[in-house]
NUGUVEX-931091 format. One record per residue (C-alpha): residue number from 0; z, y, x. Coordinates in pm, 1 decimal, decimal comma. Each point is the difference from the previous one (the first is absolute). Layout:
N
R     i         pz         py         px
R   NUM          Z          Y          X
...
//
This chain:
503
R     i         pz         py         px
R     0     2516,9     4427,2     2582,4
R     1     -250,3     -169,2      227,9
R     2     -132,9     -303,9     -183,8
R     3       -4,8     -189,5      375,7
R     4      362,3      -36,9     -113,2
R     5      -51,1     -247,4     -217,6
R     6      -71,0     -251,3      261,6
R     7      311,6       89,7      246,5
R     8      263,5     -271,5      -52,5
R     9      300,4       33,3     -155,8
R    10      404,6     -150,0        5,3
R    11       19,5     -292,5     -222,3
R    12      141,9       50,4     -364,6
R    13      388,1     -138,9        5,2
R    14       99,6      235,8     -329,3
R    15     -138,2      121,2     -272,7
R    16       47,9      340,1      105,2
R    17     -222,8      -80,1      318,3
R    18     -269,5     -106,2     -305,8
R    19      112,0      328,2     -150,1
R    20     -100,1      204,7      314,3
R    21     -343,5     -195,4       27,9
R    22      -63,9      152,8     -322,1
R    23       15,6      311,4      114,5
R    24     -192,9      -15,6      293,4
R    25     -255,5     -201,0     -185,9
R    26      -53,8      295,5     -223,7
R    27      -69,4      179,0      273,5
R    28     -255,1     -196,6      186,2
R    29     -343,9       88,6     -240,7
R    30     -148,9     -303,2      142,6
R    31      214,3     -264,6      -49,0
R    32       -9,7     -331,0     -279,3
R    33      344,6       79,3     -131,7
R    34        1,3     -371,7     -142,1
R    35     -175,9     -135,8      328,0
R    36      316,8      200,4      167,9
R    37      281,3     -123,2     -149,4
R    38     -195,4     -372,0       22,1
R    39       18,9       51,3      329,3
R    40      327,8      123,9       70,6
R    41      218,0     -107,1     -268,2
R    42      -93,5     -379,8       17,3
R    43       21,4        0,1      382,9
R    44      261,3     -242,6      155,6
R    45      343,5       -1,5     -246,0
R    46      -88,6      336,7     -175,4
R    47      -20,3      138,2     -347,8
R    48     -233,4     -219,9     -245,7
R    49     -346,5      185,7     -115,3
R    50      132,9      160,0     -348,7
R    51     -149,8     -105,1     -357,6
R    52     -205,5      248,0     -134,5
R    53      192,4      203,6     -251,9
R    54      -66,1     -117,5     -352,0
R    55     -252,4      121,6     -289,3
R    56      156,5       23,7     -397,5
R    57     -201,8       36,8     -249,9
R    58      106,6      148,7     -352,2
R    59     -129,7       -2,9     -329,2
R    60       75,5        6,4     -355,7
R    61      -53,5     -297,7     -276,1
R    62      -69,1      129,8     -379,6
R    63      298,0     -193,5     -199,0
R    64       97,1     -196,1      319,8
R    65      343,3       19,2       20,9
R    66      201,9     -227,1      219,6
R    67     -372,7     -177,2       54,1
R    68      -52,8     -266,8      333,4
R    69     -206,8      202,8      243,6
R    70     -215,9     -206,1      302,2
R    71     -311,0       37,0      127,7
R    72     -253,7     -285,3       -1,0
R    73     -375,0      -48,7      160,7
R    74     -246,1      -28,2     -221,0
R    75       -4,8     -388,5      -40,8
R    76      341,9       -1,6     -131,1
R    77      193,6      -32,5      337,3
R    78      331,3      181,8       35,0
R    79       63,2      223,4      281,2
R    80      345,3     -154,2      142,9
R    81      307,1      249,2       28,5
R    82     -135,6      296,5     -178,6
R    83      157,3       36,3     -371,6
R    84      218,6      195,4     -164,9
R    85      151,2       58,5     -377,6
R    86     -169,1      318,7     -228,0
R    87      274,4      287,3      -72,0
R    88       99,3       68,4     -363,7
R    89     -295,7      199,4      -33,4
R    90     -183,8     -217,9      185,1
R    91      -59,0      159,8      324,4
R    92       15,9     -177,5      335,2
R    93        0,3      -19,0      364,3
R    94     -161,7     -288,9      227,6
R    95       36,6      -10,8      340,7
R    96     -302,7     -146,6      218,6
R    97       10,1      -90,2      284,0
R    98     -104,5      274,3      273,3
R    99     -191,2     -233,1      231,7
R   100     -220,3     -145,7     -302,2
R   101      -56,2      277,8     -239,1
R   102     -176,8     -137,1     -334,1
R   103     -375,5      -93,0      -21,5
R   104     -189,9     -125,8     -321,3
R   105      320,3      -51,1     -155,4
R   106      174,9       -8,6     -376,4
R   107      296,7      164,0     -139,9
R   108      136,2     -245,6     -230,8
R   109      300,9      117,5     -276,2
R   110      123,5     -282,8     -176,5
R   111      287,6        0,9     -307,9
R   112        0,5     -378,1     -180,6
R   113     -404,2        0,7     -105,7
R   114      -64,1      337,1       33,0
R   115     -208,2       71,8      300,6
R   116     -141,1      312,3      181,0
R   117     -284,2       -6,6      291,0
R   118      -82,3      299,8      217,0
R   119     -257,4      -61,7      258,6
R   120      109,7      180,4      364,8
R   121     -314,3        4,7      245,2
R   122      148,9      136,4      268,2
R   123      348,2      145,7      143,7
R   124      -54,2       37,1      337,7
R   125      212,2     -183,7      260,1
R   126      226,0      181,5      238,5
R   127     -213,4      130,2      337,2
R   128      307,1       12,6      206,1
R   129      366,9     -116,7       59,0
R   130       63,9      347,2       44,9
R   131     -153,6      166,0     -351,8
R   132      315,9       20,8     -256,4
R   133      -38,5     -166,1     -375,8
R   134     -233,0      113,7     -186,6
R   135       42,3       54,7     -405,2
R   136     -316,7      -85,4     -210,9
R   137      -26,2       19,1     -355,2
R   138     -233,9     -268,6     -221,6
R   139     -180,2      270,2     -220,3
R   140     -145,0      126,4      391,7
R   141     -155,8     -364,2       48,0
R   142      -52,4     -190,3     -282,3
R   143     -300,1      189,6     -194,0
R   144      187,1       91,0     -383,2
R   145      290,9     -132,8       73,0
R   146      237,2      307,9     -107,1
R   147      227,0     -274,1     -102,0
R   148      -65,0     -372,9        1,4
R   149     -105,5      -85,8     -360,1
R   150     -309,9     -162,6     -213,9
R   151     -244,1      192,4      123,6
R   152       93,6      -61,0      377,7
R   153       14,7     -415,0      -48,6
R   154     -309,7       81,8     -193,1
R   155     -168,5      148,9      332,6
R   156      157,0     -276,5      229,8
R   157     -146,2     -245,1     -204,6
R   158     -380,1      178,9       17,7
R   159       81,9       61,3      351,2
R   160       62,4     -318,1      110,6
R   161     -221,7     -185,5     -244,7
R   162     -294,7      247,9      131,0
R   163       48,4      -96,4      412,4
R   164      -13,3     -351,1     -123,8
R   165     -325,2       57,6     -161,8
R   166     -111,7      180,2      300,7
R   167       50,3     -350,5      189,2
R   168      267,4      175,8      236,8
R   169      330,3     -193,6       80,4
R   170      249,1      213,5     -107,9
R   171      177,3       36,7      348,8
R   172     -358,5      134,7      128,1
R   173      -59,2      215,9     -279,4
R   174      -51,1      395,9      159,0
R   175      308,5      207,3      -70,7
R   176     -161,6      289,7      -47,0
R   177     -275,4     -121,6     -228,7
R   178      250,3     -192,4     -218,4
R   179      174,4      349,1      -14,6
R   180     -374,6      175,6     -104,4
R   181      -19,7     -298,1     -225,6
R   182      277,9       78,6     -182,1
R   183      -17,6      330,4       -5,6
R   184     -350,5      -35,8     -164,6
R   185      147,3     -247,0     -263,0
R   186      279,5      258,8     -135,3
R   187     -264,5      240,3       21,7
R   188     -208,1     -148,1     -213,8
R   189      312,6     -135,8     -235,1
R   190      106,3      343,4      -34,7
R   191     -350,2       88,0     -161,9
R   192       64,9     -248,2     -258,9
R   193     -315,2     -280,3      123,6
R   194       21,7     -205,9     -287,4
R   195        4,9     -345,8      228,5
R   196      273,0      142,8      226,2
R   197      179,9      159,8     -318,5
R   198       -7,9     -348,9     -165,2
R   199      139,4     -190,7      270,2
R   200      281,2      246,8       66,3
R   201      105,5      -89,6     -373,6
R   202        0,5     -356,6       38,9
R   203      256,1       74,1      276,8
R   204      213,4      265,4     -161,7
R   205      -13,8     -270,3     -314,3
R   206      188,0     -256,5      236,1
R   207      219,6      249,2      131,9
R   208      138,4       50,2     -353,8
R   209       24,5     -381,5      -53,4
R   210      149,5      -87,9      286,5
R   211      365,4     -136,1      -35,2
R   212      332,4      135,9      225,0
R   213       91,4     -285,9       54,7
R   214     -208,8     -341,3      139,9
R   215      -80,2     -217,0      317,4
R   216     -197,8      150,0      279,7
R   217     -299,6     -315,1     -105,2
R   218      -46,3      206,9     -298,5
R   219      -52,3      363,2      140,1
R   220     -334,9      139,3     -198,1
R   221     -247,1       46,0      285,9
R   222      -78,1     -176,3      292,2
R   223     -109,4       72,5      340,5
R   224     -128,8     -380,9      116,2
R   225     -335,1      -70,8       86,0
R   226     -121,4     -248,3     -207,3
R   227       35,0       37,2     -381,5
R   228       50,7      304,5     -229,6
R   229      230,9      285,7       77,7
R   230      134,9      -30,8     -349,7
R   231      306,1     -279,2       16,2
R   232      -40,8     -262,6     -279,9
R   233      292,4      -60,0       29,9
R   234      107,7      334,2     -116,5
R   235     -211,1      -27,4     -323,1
R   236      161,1     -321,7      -94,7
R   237      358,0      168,6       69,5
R   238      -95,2      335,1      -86,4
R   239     -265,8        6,7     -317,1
R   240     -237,3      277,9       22,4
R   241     -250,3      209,3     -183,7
R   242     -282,7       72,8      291,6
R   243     -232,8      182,0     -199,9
R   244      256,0      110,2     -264,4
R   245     -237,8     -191,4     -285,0
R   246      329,5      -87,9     -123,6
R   247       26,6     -359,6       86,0
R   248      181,8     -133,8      322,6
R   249     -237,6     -163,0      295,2
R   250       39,6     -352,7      102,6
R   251     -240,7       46,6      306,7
R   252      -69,7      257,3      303,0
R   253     -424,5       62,4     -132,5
R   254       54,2      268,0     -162,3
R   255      227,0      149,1      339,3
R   256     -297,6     -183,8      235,9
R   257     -273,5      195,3     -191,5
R   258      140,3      339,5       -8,4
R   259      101,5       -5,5      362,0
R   260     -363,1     -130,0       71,0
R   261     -200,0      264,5     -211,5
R   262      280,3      286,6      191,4
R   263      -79,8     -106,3      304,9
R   264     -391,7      101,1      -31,2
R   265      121,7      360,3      -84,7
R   266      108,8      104,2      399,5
R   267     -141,5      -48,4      346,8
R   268      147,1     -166,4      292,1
R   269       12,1      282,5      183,7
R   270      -15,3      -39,7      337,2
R   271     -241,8      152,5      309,7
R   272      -49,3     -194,9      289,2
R   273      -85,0       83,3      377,1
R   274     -346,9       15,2       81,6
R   275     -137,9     -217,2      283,7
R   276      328,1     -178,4       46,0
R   277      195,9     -342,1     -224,8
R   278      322,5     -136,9       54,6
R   279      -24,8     -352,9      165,2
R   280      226,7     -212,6      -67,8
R   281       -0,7     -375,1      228,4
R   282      234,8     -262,1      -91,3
R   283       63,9     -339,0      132,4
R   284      222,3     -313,7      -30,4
R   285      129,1     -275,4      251,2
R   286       10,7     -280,9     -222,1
R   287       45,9     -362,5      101,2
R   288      -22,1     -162,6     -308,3
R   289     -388,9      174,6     -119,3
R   290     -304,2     -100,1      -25,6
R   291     -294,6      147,8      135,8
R   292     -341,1      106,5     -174,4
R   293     -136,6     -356,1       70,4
R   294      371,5     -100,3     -250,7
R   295       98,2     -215,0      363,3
R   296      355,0       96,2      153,4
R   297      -27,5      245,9      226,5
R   298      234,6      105,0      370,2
R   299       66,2      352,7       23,7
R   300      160,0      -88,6      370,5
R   301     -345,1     -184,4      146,4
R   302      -39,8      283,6      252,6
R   303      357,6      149,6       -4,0
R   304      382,3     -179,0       17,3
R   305      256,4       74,3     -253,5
R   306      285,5      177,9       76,9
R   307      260,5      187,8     -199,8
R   308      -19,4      300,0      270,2
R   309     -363,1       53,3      -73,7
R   310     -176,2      237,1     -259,4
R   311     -322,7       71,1     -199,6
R   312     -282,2      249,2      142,7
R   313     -313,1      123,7      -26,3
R   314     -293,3      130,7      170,1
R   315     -319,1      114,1        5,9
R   316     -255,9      286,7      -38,6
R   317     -338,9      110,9     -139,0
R   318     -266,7     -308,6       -9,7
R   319     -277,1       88,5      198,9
R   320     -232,7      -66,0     -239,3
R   321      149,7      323,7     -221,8
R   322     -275,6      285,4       55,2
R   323      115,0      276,0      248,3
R   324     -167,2      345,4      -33,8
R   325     -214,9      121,5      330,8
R   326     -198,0      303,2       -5,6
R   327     -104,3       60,9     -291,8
R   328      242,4     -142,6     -241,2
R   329     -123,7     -259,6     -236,6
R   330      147,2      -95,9     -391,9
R   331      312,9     -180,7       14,9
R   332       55,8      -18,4      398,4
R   333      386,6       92,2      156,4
R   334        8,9      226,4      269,9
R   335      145,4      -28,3      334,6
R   336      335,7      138,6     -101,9
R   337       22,0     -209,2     -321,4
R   338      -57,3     -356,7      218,5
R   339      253,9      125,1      229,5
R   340      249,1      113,7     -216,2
R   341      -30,6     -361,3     -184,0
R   342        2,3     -169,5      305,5
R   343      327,3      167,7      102,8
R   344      228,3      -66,3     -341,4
R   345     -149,3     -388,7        8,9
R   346      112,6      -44,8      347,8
R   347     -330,3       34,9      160,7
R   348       10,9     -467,9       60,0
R   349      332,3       53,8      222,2
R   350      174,3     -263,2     -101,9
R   351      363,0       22,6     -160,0
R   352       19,9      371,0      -28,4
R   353      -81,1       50,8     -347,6
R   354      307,0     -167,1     -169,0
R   355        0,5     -162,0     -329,9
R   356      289,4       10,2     -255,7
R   357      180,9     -246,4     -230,4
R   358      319,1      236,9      -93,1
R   359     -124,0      209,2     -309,9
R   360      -51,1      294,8      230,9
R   361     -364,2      142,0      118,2
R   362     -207,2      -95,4     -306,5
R   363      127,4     -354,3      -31,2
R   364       40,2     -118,6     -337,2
R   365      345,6     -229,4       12,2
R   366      213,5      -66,1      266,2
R   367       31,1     -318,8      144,7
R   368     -278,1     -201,5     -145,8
R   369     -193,6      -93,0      250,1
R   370     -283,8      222,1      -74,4
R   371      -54,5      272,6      304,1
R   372     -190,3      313,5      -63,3
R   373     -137,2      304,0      220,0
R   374     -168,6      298,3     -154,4
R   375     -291,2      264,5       85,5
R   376     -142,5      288,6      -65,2
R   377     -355,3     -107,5       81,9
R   378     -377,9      204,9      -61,6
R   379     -181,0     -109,1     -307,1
R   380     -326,7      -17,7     -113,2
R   381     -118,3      -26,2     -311,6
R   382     -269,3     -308,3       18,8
R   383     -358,9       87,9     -108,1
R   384     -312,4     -209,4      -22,7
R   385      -93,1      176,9      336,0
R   386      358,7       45,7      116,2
R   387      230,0     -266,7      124,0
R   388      396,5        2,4      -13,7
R   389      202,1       48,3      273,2
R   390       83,6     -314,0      221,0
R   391      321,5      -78,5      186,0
R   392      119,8     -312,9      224,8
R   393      356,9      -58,0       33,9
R   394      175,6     -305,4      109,7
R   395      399,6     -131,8      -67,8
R   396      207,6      -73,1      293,0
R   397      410,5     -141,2      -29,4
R   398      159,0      102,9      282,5
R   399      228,5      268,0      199,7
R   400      -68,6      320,3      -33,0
R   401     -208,0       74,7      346,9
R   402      -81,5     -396,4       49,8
R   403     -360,6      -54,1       86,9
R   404     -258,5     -226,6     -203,8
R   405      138,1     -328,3      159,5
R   406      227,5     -184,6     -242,8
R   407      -43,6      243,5     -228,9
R   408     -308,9       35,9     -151,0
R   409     -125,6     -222,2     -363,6
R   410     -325,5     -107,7      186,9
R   411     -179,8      130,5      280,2
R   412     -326,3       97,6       86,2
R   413      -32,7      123,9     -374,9
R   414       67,5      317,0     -236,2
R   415        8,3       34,0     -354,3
R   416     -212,1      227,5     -189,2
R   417       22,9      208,3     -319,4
R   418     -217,2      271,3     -136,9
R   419      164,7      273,7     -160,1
R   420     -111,1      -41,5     -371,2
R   421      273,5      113,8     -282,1
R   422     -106,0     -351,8     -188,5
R   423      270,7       42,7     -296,7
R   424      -18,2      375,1      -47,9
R   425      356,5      119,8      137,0
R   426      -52,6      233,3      258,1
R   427      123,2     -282,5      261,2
R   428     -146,6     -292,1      233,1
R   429      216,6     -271,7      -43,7
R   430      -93,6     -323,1      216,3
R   431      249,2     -270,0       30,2
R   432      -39,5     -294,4      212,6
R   433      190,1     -302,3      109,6
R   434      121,4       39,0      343,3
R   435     -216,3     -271,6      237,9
R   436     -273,8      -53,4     -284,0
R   437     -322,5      -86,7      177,1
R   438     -184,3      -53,1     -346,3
R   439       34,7      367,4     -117,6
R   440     -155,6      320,1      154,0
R   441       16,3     -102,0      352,7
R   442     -380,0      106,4      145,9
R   443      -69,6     -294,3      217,8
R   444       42,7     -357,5       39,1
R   445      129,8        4,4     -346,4
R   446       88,8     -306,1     -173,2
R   447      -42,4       50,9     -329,8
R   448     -210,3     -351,2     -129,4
R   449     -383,1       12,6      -50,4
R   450       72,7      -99,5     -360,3
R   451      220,9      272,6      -47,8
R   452     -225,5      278,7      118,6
R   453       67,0      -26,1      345,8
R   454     -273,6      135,4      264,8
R   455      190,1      -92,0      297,2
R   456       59,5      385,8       34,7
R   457      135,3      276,2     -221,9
R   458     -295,4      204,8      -75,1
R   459      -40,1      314,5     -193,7
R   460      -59,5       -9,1     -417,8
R   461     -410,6      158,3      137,2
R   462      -14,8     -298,3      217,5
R   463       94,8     -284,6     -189,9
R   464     -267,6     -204,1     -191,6
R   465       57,9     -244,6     -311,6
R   466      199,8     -294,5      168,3
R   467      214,5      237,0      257,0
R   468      257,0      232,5     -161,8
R   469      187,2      275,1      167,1
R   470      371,4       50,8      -21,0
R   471      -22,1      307,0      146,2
R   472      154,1      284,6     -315,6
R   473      345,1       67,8     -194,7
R   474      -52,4     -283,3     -237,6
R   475      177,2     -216,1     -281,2
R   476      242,5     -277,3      261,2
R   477      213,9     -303,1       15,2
R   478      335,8      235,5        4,6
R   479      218,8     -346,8       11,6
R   480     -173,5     -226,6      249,5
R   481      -88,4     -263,7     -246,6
R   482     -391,6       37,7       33,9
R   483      -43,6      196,0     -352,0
R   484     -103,0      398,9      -53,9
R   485      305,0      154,7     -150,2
R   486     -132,8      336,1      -13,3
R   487      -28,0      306,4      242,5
R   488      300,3       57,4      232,4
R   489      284,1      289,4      -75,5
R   490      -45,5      260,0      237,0
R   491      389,5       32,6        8,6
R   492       86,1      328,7       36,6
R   493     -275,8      190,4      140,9
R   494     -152,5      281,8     -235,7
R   495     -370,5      110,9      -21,1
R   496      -38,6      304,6      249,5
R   497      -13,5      264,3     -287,6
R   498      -51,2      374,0        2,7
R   499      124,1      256,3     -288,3
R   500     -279,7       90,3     -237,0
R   501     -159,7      286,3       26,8
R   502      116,8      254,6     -301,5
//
């Protein structure tokens, strides 16, 4: 059939057989977004509702887990709402995910009183289309030694996790794929017998066989929060154990801390990255109640009124001052294509085209708190002594989507600026700023005090002498609005732009 077909129009859907025919002819036309079809048609006027994606399951088997709790969690802790089910006598079991979500950096959990089972899950891939039927996948395909779900697989979600904290990732922007290699390189190495690894997966197996049926949820054995040990204290005091099997019970989590530290020096992060390109990742905050870099209130809505309709963008480009190759090309320039390309994602300074998000989705880290984020793929290059960074200029606006600058634009007749330096070592850019701050990287007229650094203008960290600072990198930043460095901003969900490894 002649793909021109696609564009002819067509009766509106009354019945679902009329959705039923579309199918058909949809199947038909080679050309044609079968979603972006039945978008169009089936949501037109009083029609059929777009369908749900069909859903995922994913089975497994838990060693001595009969009857066990199953739910999957992140890895801070945080349960996954609506996905759970209860182990078979043999301890088999089904979840059902949801088709539209999939599952992403995420843990198995198996729970029966005290006893507890972790299986890491990098990836199960979402659903690409209403139209693709449910899928079937089974844990032992995506969780690296995880033929059932036993010590040695809470062992591994422990290293795993433990190992992208060490790696100073945020576990929601850890790679999928190179926690998967990661793992993978961890049993491998387990399997050999590396003493470290060996003695760790002990420890684990020794709690495993301590662990009580029955008991509160406070006192599972290992823990998945960010601060602290993974081993539960709590567990100890309910549950006394022999760590190291000298034959006396252990009152503390060292001896747990220390082997978990010496296995994680045994395996590599393993992760590859994309040359000549980093995820950016540009976050800001409308918040009346902060204080600027000078610690003085400051008015996100100086230059732009507040209204409930309105929303966060951004937009910018490449800062002229990044070096552009001509002719003969030169160490660390971009070419032509690179600046354009750039240009184009950031919105090339039209205002309120490049839309920034609040709702979880797109990279943001949490929905609905007041942080809004945007994310690039952007060229890097590594800094050198001779070499400088790339540059970019960008600029918030809170508006309607198509509005021009007026009313909508944090301060005119100025840009911010950022060079693209991985400061912390995560394969990401991260720069957060207060919407409206006129103290921060904002190039000219900036009023950050003299006695603070200020220069009057943002310059760059090779142009700044001893009494001027620049503000012009991912750094350490006041995450709260109270005027103190908290630390380096999440980069919510956005992942490092990793490759596979070469074999």
């Amino acid at each position: 059939m002649d793909s021109r077909l696609c564009s002819k129009s067509r009766p509106l859907l009354a019945k679902p057989l009329a959705l039923t025919a579309l199918c058909v002819v949809a199947l038909a036309c080679n050309a044609c977004s079968l979603d972006g079809l039945f978008l169009t048609e089936a949501t037109r006027g009083n029609n059929q509702p777009m369908p749900d994606p069909a859903p995922l399951t994913l089975t497994g088997q838990i060693a001595g887990g009969s009857k066990a709790e199953v739910t999957v969690r992140g890895g801070t802790g945080e349960v996954v709402a609506g996905v759970a089910t209860t182990a078979g006598d043999a301890g088999a079991f089904a979840l059902t995910i949801d088709g539209a979500a999939g599952m992403q950096n995420s843990v198995v959990q198996a729970r029966m009183g005290r006893r507890q089972w972790l299986a890491v899950v990098p990836l199960l891939p979402k659903q690409t289309s209403v139209l693709s039927p449910p899928k079937t996948y089974a844990l032992k395909d995506l969780s690296p030694g995880a033929l059932q779900m036993d010590a040695t697989t809470s062992a591994l979600a422990v290293l795993g996790i433990a190992k992208v904290r060490a790696m100073k990732l945020s576990w929601p922007s850890a790679s999928s794929s190179a926690l998967t290699e990661t793992l993978i390189g961890a049993h491998k190495k387990l399997l050999e017998g590396d003493p470290a690894l060996t003695a760790f997966a002990q420890i684990v197996a020794n709690i495993h066989a301590q662990a009580a049926t029955t008991g509160t949820p406070d006192q599972l054995p290992l823990r998945l929060a960010e601060a602290g040990s993974f081993l539960n204290l709590a567990f100890l005091q309910a549950n006394p154990t022999d760590l190291d099997m000298d034959g006396q019970p252990d009152a503390t989590t060292a001896i747990f801390d220390a082997a978990l530290a010496a296995a994680l020096q045994s395996f590599e992060y393993n992760a590859c990255y994309q040359p000549r390109h980093v995820a950016v990742v540009i976050e800001t905050k409308l918040d009346e109640s902060a204080l600027d870099r000078n610690c003085i209130a400051l008015n996100p809505y100086t230059w732009t009124e507040k209204a409930p309709s309105k929303q966060v963008f951004v937009t910018g480009g490449i800062h002229p001052d990044t070096l552009l190759c001509t002719g003969a090309a030169a160490p660390g320039c971009l070419t032509s294509a690179e600046v354009d390309k750039a240009n184009t994602a950031m919105g090339n300074w039209v205002p309120n085209t490049i839309p920034m998000f609040d709702d979880g989705s797109h990279g943001d880290g949490k929905a609905g708190d007041g942080v809004w984020t945007a994310s690039f793929d952007l060229p890097y290059i590594e800094p050198t002594h001779d070499v400088n960074p790339v540059r970019i200029a960008y600029k918030f606006t809170f508006g309607l989507a198509g509005q021009g600058w007026t009313d909508s634009e944090e301060f005119p007749g100025n840009q911010r600026v950022l060079e693209l330096i991985d400061v912390d070592g995560d394969h990401i850019v991260t720069r957060f700023d207060y919407f409206g701050d006129e103290t921060g990287n904002k190039d000219k007229k900036n009023g950050l005090f003299a006695s603070a650094g200020g220069c009057g203008e943002m310059k760059w960290p090779n142009q700044t002498t001893a009494d001027c600072v620049s503000d012009t990198r991912e750094r350490a930043t006041d995450l709260n609005g109270d005027c103190k460095v908290d630390g380096f901003a999440a980069p919510g969900t956005t992942t490092p732009l990793s490759i596979p490894c070469p074999n």
